[in-house]
C-alpha positions, 0 to 999 in steps of 0.5 A: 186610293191604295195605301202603298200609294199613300206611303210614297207622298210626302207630308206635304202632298198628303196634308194636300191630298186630305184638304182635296179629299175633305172638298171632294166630300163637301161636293159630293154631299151637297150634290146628294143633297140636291139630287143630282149624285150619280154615285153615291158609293164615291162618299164611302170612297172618298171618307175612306181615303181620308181615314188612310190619309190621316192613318198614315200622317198619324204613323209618321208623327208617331214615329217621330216622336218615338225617335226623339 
């Protein structure tokens, strides 16, 4: 997922999009556990596209606080 997609969602859809994601990682894992993963760069993905998710959530909380 790029950042400039990111940006557009709101604080609710990307607090969505993180809990989708953390599951998307969970199966993923699990499924390198019992052998059956067909692309194991999907987790590198996947955990990457959380650490922008929350990059992003990070900024804005940050920003509100600043204007405050």
């Amino acid at each position: 997922m790029k950042v400039k997609d990111i940006r557009e969602l709101t604080d609710e859809e990307l607090q969505r999009k993180a809990g989708d994601l953390k599951q998307e990682l969970f199966n993923l894992r699990f499924q390198l556990a019992i052998g059956q993963l067909d692309n194991p760069m999907r987790i590198r993905e996947v955990r990457r596209s959380i650490a922008r998710v929350k990059t992003i959530l990070t900024e804005r909380k940050m920003k509100r606080q600043k204007v405050q």
